[in-house]
Every structure is written in structure tokens, then in C-alpha cells.
C-alpha positions in Angstrom: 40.6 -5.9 -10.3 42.9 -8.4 -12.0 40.7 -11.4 -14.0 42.8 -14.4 -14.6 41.8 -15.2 -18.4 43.5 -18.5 -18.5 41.3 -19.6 -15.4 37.9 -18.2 -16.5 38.4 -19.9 -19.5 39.8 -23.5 -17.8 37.1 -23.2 -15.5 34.3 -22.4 -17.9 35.2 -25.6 -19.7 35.7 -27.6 -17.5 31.8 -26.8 -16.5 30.4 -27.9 -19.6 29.4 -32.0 -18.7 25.9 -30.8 -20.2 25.5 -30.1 -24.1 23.4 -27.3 -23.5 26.4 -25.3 -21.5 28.4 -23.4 -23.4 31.8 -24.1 -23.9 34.9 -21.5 -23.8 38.6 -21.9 -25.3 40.9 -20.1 -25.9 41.0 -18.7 -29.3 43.3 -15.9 -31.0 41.3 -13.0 -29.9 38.5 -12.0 -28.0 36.3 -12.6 -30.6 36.6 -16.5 -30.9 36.1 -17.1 -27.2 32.7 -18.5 -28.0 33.0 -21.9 -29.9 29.6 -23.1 -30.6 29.6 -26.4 -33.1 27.3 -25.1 -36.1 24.2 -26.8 -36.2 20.7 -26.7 -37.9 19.6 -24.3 -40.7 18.3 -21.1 -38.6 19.7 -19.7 -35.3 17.2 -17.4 -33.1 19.1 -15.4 -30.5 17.2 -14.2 -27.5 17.8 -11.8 -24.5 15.2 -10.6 -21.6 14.9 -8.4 -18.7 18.0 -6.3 -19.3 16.6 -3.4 -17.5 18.5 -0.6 -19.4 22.3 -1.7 -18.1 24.5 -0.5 -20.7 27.6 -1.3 -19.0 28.6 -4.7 -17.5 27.3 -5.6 -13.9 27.7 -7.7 -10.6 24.5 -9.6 -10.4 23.9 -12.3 -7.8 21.3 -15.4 -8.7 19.4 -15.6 -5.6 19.9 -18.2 -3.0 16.3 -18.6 -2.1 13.8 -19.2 -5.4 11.1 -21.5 -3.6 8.9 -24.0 -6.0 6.2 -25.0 -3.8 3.6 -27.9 -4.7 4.4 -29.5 -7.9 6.8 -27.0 -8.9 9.1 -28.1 -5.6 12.8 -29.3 -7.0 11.4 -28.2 -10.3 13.4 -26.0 -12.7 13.3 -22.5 -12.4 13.1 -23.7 -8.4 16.8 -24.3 -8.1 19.2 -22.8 -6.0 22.8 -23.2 -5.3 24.1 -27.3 -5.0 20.9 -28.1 -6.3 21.3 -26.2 -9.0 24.6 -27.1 -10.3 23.6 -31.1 -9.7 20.9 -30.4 -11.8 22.7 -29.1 -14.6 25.9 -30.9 -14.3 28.2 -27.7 -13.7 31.6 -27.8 -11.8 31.8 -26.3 -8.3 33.9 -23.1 -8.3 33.7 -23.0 -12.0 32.7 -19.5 -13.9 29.2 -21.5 -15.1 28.7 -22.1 -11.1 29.6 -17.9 -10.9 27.4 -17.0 -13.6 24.4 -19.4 -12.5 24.4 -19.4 -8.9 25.2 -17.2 -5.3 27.8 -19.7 -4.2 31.1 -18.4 -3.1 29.4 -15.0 -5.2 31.8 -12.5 -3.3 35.0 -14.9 -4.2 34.0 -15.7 -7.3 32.9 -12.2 -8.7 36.6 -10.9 -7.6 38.1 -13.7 -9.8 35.7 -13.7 -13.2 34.8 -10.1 -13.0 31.5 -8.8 -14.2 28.9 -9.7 -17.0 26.6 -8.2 -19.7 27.0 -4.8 -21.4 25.7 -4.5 -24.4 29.2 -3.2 -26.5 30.0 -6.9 -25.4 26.7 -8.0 -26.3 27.2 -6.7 -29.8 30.1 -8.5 -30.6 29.2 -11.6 -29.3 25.8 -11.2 -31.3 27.7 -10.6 -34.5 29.3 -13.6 -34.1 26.9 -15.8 -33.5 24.7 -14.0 -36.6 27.9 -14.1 -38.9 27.9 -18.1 -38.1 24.8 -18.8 -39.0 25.0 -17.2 -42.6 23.1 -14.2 -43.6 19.0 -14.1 -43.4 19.5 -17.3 -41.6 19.2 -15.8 -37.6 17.0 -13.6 -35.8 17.8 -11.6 -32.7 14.9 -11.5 -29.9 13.9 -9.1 -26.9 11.8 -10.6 -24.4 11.1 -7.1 -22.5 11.9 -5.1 -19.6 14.4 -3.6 -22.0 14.1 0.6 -21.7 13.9 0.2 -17.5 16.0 -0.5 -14.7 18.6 2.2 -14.6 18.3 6.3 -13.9 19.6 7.1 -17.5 16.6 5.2 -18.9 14.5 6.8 -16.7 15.0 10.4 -17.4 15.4 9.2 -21.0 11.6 7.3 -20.6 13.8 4.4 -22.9 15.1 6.6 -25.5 18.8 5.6 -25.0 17.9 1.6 -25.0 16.0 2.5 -28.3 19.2 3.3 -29.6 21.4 1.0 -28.2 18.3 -1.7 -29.7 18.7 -0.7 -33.3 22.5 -0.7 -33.2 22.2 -4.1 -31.5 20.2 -5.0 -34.6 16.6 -6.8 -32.1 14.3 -7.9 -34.9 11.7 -8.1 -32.4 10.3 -7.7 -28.9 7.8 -7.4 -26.5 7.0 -5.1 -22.7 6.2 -5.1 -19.8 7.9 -2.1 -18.2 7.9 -0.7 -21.1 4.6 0.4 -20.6 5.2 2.5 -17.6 6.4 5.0 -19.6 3.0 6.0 -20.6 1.1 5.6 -24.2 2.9 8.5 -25.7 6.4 7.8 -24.6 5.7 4.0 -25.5 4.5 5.1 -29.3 7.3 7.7 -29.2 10.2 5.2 -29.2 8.4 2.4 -30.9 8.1 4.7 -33.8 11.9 4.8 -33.6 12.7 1.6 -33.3 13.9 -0.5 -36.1 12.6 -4.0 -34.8 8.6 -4.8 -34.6 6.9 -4.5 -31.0 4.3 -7.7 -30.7 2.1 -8.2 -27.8 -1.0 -10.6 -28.9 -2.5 -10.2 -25.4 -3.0 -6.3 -25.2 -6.4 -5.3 -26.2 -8.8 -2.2 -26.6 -11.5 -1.5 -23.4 -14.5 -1.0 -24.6 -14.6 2.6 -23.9 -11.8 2.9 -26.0 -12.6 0.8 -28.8 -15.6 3.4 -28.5 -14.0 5.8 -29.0 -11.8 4.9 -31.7 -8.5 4.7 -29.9 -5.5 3.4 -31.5 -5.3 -0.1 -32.4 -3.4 -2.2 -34.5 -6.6 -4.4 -35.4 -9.5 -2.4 -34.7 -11.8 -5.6 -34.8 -10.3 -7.2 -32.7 -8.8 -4.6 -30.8 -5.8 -6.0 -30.4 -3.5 -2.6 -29.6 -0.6 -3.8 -31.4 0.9 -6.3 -33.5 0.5 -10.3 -32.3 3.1 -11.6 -34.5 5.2 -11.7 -37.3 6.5 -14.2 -39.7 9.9 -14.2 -40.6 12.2 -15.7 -44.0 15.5 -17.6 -41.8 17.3 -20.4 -44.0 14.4 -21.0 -46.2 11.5 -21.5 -43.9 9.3 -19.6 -42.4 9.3 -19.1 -38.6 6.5 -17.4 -36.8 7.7 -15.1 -33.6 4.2 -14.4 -31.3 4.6 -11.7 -28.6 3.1 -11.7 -24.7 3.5 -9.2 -23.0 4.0 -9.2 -19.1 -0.1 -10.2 -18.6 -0.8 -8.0 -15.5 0.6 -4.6 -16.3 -2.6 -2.5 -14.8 -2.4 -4.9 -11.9 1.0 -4.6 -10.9 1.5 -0.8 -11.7 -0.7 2.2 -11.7 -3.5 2.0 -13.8 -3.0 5.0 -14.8 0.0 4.6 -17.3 -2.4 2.0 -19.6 -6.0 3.4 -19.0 -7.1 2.4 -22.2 -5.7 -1.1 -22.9 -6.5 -4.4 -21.1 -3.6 -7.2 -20.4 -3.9 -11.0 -19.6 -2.7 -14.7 -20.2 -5.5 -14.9 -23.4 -5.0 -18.6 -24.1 -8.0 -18.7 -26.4 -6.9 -16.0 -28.7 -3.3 -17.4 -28.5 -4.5 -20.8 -29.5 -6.7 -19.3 -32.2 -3.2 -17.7 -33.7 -1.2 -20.5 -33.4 -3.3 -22.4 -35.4 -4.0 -19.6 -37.9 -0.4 -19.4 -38.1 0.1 -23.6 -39.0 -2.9 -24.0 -41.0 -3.2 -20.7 -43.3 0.1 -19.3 -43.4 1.8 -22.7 -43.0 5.1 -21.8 -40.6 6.8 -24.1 -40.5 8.0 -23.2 -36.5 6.1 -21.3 -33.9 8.2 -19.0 -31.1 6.5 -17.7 -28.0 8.3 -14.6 -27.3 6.9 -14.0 -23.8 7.1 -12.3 -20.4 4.7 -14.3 -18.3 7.4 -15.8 -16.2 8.7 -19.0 -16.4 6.0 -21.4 -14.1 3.3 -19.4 -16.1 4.6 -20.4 -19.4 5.2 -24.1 -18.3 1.4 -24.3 -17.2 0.4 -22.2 -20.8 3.0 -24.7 -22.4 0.9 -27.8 -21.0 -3.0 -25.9 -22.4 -2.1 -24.4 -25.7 -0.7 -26.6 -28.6 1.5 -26.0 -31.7 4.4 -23.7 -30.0 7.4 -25.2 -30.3 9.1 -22.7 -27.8 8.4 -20.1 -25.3 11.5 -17.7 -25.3 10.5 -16.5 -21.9 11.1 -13.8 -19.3 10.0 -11.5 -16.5 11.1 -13.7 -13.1 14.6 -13.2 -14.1 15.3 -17.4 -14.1 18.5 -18.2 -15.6 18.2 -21.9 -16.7 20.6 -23.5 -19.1 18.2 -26.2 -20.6 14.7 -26.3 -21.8 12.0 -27.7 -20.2 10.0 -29.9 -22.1 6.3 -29.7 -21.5 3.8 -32.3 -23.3 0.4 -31.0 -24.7 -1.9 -32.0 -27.2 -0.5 -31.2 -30.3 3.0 -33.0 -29.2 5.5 -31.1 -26.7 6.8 -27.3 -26.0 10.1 -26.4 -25.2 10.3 -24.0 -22.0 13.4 -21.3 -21.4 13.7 -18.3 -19.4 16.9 -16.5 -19.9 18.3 -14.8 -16.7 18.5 -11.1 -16.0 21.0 -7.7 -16.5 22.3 -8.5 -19.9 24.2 -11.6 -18.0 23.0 -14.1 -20.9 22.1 -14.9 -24.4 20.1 -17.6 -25.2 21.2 -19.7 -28.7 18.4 -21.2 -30.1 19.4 -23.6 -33.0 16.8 -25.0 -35.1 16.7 -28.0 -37.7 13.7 -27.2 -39.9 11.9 -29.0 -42.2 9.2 -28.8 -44.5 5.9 -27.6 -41.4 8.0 -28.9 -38.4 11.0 -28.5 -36.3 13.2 -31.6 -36.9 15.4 -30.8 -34.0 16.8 -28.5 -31.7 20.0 -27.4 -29.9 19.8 -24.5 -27.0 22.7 -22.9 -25.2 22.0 -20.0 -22.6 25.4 -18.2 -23.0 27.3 -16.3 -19.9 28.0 -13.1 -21.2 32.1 -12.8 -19.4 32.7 -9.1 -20.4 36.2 -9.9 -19.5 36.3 -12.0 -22.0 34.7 -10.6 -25.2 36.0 -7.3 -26.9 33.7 -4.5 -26.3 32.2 -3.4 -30.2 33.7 0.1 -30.8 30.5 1.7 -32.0 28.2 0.9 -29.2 30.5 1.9 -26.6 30.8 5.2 -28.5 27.2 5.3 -28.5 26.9 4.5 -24.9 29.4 7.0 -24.1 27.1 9.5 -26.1 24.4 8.7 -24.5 25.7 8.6 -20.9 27.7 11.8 -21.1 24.9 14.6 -20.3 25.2 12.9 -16.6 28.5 10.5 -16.1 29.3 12.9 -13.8 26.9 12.8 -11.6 26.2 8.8 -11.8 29.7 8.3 -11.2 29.4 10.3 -7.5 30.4 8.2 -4.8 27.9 8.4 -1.4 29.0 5.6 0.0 31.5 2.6 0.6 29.6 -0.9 1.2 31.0 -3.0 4.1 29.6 -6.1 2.5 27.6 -7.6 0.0 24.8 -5.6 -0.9 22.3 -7.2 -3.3 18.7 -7.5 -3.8 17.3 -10.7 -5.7 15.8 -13.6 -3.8 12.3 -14.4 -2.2 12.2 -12.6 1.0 14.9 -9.5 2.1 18.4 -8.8 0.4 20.9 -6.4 1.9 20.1 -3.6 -0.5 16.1 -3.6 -0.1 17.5 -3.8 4.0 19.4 -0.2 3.2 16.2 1.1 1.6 14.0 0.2 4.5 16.7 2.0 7.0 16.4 5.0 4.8 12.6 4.9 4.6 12.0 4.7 8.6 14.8 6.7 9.7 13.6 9.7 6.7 10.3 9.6 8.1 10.5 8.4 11.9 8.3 5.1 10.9 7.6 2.0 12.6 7.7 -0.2 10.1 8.7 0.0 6.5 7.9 -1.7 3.2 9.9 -2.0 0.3 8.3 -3.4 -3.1 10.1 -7.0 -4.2 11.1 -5.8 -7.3 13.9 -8.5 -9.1 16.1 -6.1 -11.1 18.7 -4.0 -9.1 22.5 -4.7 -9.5 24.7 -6.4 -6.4 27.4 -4.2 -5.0 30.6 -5.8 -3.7 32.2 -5.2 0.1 34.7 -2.7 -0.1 33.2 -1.1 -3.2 32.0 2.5 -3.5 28.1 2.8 -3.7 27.4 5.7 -6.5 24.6 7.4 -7.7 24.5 5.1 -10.5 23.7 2.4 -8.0 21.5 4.1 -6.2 19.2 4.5 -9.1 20.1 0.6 -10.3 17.5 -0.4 -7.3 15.0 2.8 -7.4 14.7 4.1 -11.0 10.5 3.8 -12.0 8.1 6.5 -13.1 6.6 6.3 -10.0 9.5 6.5 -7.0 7.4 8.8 -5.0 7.8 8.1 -1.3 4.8 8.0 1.2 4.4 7.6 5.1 0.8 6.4 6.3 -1.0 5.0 9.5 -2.2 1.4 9.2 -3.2 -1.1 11.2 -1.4 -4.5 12.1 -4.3 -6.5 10.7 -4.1 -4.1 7.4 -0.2 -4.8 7.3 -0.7 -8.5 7.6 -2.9 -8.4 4.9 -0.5 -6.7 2.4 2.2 -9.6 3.4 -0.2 -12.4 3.0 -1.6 -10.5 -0.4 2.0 -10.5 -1.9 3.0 -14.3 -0.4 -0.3 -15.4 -2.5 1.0 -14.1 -5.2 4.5 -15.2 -5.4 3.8 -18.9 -3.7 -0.1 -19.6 -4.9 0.1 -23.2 -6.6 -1.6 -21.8 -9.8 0.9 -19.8 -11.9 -1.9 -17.9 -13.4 -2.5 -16.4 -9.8 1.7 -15.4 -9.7 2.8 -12.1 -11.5 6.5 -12.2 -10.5 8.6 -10.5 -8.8 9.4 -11.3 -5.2 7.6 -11.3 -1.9 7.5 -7.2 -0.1 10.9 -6.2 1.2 10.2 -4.8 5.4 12.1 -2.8 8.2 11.1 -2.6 11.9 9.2 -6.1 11.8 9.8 -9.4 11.8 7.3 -12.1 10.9 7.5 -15.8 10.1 6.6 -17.4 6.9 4.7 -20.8 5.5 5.3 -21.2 1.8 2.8 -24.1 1.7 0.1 -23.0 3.8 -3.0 -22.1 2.2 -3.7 -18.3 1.3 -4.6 -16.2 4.4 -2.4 -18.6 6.5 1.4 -18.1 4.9 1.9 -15.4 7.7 2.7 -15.8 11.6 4.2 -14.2 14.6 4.3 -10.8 13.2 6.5 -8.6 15.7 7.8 -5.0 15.3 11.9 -5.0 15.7 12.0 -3.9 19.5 9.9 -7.7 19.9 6.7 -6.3 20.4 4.3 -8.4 19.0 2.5 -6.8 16.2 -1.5 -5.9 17.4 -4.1 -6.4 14.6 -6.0 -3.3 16.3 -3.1 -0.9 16.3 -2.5 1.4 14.6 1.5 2.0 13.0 3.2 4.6 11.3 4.5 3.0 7.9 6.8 4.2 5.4 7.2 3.1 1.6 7.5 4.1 -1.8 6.3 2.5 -5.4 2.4 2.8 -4.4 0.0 1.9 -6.9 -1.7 4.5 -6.1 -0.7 8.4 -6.8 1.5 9.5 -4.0 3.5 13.2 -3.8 6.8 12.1 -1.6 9.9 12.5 -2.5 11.4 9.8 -4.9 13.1 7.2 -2.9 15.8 7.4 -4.9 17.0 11.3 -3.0 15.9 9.7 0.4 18.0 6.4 -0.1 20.9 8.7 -1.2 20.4 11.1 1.6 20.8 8.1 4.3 23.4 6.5 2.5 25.7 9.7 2.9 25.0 10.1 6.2 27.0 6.9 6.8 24.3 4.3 7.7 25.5 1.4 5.7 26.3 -0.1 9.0 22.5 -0.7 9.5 22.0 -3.9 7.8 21.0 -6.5 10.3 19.8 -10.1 10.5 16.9 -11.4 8.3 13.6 -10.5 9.3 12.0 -13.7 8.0 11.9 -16.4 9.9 10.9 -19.3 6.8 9.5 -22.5 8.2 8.5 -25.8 6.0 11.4 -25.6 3.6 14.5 -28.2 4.6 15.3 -29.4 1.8 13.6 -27.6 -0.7 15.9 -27.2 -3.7 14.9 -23.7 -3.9 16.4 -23.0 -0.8 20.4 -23.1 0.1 20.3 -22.2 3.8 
């Protein structure tokens, strides 16, 4: 694929009507492609939800991200038109690429992929040798060591690593902690940044027992933040980890800790941090998501911003929330190594004077890979480049997973999952990370395990009934569309093959779903028992992992398979959230 650099670079500009877009020229070298006016007296740059992709990626934004309620037209609830209306970003442009779905297949041929983090290290020297030295701090806001099948057999050992050579001061988790207790201690104990999490606390049975903590009485497990020297001043960085790890994974990878929001105890550090040690900025690092952290934003005072993650929302300008103690500054920046946040502060004496934010496309085409972390992701990849690099399949169109109800991949996995085991019906968790695959592409192995790599890929088949699987529907659609953020935990609503069922964002819980039918247009019977097939259960299964059973259909030729949506959506013309 040929990128034209003297368009991606035209168009890019010509995108930035907003202050907070970046803007691209051309400069001398690939180094200089980023031209960010120097501002302010300390620079914090932040990244999320890279799940593990070392090398540059096809990712597309989602054309259905449904704010329902208040939150309806509401930043991160933006898709498409909407979105680049919103913003002030130029139709066709490599902003409106990097952003948004539109025109994603035409577009992605043109500007190429994004991320990587040998790219990511030389635009992150940059933007650190700018701000002077001591005067910036480089931020992680989670899902870091997870997402691809090298991290996975490496339980995060290679994005330790590739962390310390990217120079992350700090971060937080929330995959993370999948890995287990000992694998989580194991890398943190080789990691050169500091791992906060003020929400992650002792059970009592542990605390009993004397368990590890880094407060014992409080029994906070690790570290809730840590106050950093940048231009001067003194800038306090507060971790949250994802808030419903046991709830959302098996329980049994964190038996001894307890998660949550904890906006008492957060408050009480904030204002420990302002009034004893006398920062003079607060930073949330967090992985709530970005609607929780607006509603926290709105009940906790004396943050001045919430670096967020976890729903994977790229959104190019803060959101400014008003509290009691004056306002918060709300980000969320994207997904797959695709962006950097730019966080310019003006600080004064106790208080932020000013602020200038940029969330940064990351155009690999565009920035010259550092030499040393592409050796060390060469070293690192090499025990099984190989066998990543095996084609299985060719897609014969876009294949891609991230969005609110089905993608095309999650589609392919269903297909695998009832044809492997001769189900009925399939279900497929709604996970956000997985990388898009363009028509005409080979699928590899290495793809493959972009969508399925987790410690617990085990696949399962099971009898339920049709009442039990409208449950499980309903249960997830509560979850991703109940009007309290405190009652969302991410991710999107439960992938399905063999059934079709309509759905009501804004009806109440219990209500959202109707007209449930398997795929032959049989209506689904709440009596009735049905063979079901899935994988990612909560609960200890012994299948084989998906990822052998995907792989296994995918050679046997059945990309073919993908068919029409199996969601009918009702109640959303002209939501912003949704482009059609």
C-alpha cells in the first residue's frame, strides 16, 4: 500500500478549525511532523487501552456509540457526521479517518495504519524534549499488558519492556489484573514507572490474614498516588483502576482484593493532597470509562482532570464538568495505541492557571519508527513471528468488531462457535479491543488472537432456556444503556449467532428486549430449552480456547458466513450516537 504523504498531511491540516486538533506540516523529517505551539510550564502525556499492539493497526471507531437519557448527543455519544460537526473536522480528512467509521475502508487504503509503539517513542520524545527536561510526565491509563496473543503467553512481560523503554512514569489496570496476583507483582516489580490504584482494597479475610498491602490500615493494596516535581510545581497523579474487575472477570484472578468507584476515599485524598501536601494540580488517572468519570467529575471536587479510559472513546476536547470546588476537565483517549493525549498545563502557585489539550493521531506513516524499540519488539516477537504471521484466511470484506451491538468479526466468531459445536444459538462477549481487518487482506494468526487473546478463552456449549437467554441480553443491555453510569462497566452489549432479537435503548431495565427469534424465524420460546455455545465465561469452563476453534473455521473457508445484523434497534433516529 502506497500512502500519499503530501495528502495525509494537506488533509490533516486542513481538519484542524478546532484548537484542540492537532495540526501536521510538513517539516524536514519525520520527526517534525508534529508542530505543537509551546505552551504552559509542564506537559503530561497520556495513553490508554493499548492492549499490547506493538505494531501499528487498522482500527475502526464504531458507528453506533448510543448516549441515552441525558447523555443523548453528549460527547463520548458521537458517531460519524455528528461527530465531526461536533468537533469541527473536515469530511474525508485524516482527523475524520482517525476519529470516525466514515468512508473507513477508503480512507484506511489512503492514510495507512496507526499506533505502534516504535512510533510512539519517537513522537513521545518529542513532545518530552519540547517541554524541557523534569518538566513532562508520560501516563498509562491501563489495559496496557492485554489484547494480543504475544502478551498473553507472555502474562504482560513484553509490554513491561516495551513500558520502561517508552519511559510511562505511571499507570493504572484493569486487565492487568487477569493475569493473576503473582504475575501482576511479577512485572510490577520490573517495571520502572509506579502502579496506583486508590480504589483496590484488602477483604477482610485478607486483611486477616495479613495479605499484602501497600497500606495495611487502610488496606489499600497498592499505591493511590504519587506527587511529582514538573517545572517547579508539584502535580499530584491519583490512580483508578477499572472499578469492577471481580464483576466483570472471574473472581478468581483477584480473590483477595475488592474494587469500586470509592468516591469517599477519593475525595478524602484529594483534599489530603491540596491541604497537607499542597499540589498545586490534581490528575485523575482513571479507567472508569468516560460517562462514569463525567458523573464522579460532577460529586468529587478539587481534580482538575480525569485522564480517562476503558470504553475506548476517542474525543479530541475535554469536557468540562462543574462541581463544588469549581470545574473538572473530562478526556478519554481512544484505543490500540491510535492516540496520545497532550496535556499542557499553566501552573501557578496551588492552581492550574490554564490549560491546552490535544489528543494526537498517531499516523505511523508519518513518524519514523525509534530504532531501539523496534529492535526490542523484534526481540520480543521472534520466539513466534512465525507462527503469527500464518495466514488462515483472506477476508472478503471489512471485518471489525467495535460498536454497540454485532461487528463482522464477533459475526465470524459466532459462526465458528455454532458450527464447532452444532448449537442453536451462540454468544460472543462484547469485548471493545480487537483490531479491524481490511477486504482483500489475509486474516493471520496474529489476528486471530487480536480478538480472542484472555486468560480465560475456554470455550463451552450448554442447554438454556429462552427465558434464561433473554435474561443474559437484558442483563448486558442494563449494563451498557442504564441511565446511571455507576450501574455501566464498559464494554459493549453480548455479540449472538442463530438469533435475532430487537432492541429498546430507552426502555426501562427488563424491557430493552423484544421479538427474540432463532435464525430459521422461529420465535424464541421462554420454556425451551436451546443448545448454546460461547466462550469467556465467568465462571471456570474446560473447552477449547476459542481462539483454535475460530482458527479451525476460518481455514475451512467460512468467511463467506457473515450475514445481515441480527439487531433490529428501535427508538434511535436521530440519535447522534447512531449513523445508520
Amino acid at each position: 500500500m502506497t500512502v500519499r504523504r503530501r495528502d495525509l498531511l494537506k488533509s490533516a491540516g486542513a481538519a484542524c478549525l478546532s484548537a484542540a486538533l492537532p495540526r501536521m506540516s510538513r517539516a524536514a523529517d519525520d520527526h517534525a511532523v508534529y508542530e505543537l505551539a509551546g505552551f504552559g510550564n509542564a506537559r503530561i502525556l497520556h495513553m490508554t487501552d493499548t492492549h499490547a499492539q506493538l505494531l501499528p493497526v487498522y482500527f475502526r471507531e464504531p458507528g453506533v456509540n448510543l448516549g441515552i437519557g441525558a447523555m443523548r448527543g453528549q460527547p463520548p455519544h458521537l458517531v460519524g457526521h455528528a461527530f465531526l460537526d461536533r468537533f469541527g473536522i473536515k469530511p474525508g480528512s485524516a482527523d475524520a479517518y482517525a476519529f470516525t467509521c466514515l468512508d473507513f475502508e477508503k480512507s484506511a487504503a489512503h492514510f495507512g495504519r496507526l499506533g505502534g509503539f516504535a512510533h510512539l517513542k519517537t513522537l513521545i520524545d518529542r513532545l518530552r524534549g519540547e517541554a524541557g527536561p523534569n518538566n513532562s510526565l508520560l501516563l498509562d491509563g491501563g489495559d496496557l499488558w492485554q489484547g494480543s496473543g504475544l502478551a498473553n503467553v507472555m502474562h504482560g512481560a513484553d509490554m513491561v519492556d516495551a513500558a520502561n523503554l517508552l519511559g510511562i512514569d505511571a499507570m493504572t489496570g484493569h486487565w492487568e489484573f487477569t493475569y493473576g496476583e503473582k504475575k501482576l507483582r511479577d512485572n510490577l516489580s520490573r517495571f520502572k514507572g509506579e502502579f496506583l490504584a486508590q480504589n483496590v482494597f484488602l477483604t477482610e479475610e485478607a486483611a486477616f490474614n495479613d495479605a499484602p498491602a501497600f497500606d495495611a490500615a487502610s488496606k489499600r493494596v497498592f499505591k493511590p498516588a504519587t506527587i511529582k516535581e514538573i517545572g517547579g510545581h508539584r502535580i499530584a497523579v491519583i490512580g483508578q483502576a477499572f472499578p469492577y474487575v471481580p464483576v466483570a472477570h472471574p473472581r478468581r484472578f483477584t480473590p483477595d482484593w475488592t474494587f469500586g468507584i470509592h468516591e469517599v476515599e477519593l475525595q478524602k485524598l484529594v483534599r489530603s493532597l491540596r491541604d497537607a501536601d499542597r499540589v498545586d494540580a490534581v490528575v485523575l488517572l482513571s479507567h472508569n470509562g468516560m460517562d462514569v468519570d463525567l458523573k464522579l467529575a460532577s460529586r468529587v471536587s478539587g481534580i482538575d482532570v480525569i485522564l480517562g479510559g476503558h470504553t475506548h472513546d476517542a474525543v479530541p476536547q475535554p469536557v468540562p464538568v462543574g462541581n463544588a470546588g469549581g470545574t473538572t476537565l473530562v478526556t478519554n483517549a481512544g484505543s490500540n495505541g491510535k492516540f496520545l493525549g497532550v496535556l499542557d498545563l499553566d501552573l501557578a502557585k496551588g492552581k492550574v492557571r490554564d490549560v491546552r489539550y490535544r489528543l494526537l493521531p498517531v499516523f505511523s506513516e508519518l513518524i519514523k519508527a525509534d530504532p531501539a524499540m523496534e529492535a526490542l519488539i523484534e526481540k520480543v516477537r521472534a520466539p513466534h513471528a512465525a507462527a503469527y504471521a500464518q495466514k488462515i484466511a483472506t477476508a472478503d470484506r471489512l471485518l471489525y468488531r467495535r460498536g454497540n451491538f454485532n461487528g463482522t468479526m464477533d459475526t465470524l466468531i459466532c459462526d465458528a462457535l455454532r458450527t464447532a459445536f452444532d448449537a442453536e444459538v451462540a454468544l460472543s462477549p462484547g469485548f471493545r479491543w480487537g483490531t479491524s481487518v481490511l477486504p482483500g487482506q489475509g486474516v493471520t494468526m496474529e489476528d486471530v488472537l487480536a480478538e480472542t487473546a484472555c486468560t480465560y478463552p475456554e470455550t463451552y456449549v450448554q442447554s438454556m432456556t429462552g427465558g434464561q437467554i433473554k435474561d443474559i441480553l437484558e442483563d448486558v443491555c442494563d449494563n451498557l444503556f442504564n441511565p446511571d453510569p455507576y450501574y455501566q462497566q464498559g464494554g459493549d452489549m453480548v455479540r449472538v449467532g442463530g438469533l435475532l432479537y430487537a432492541c429498546t435503548p430507552a426502555e426501562s431495565a427488563g424491557h430493552r428486549i423484544s421479538e427474540l427469534r432463532l435464525g430459521d424465524g422461529r420465535s424464541l420460546e421462554a420454556g425451551k430449552s436451546y443448545k448454546v455455545a460461547g466462550w469467556a465465561s465467568v465462571n471456570k469452563q474446560d473447552g477449547a480456547p476459542v481462539w483454535d476453534v475460530f482458527a479451525k473455521h476460518l481455514r475451512n473457508g467460512m468467511t463467506s458466513s457473515v450475514r445481515r445484523d441480527s439487531v433490529t434497534v428501535k427508538g434511535v433516529e436521530g440519535n447522534p450516537g447512531w449513523a445508520g
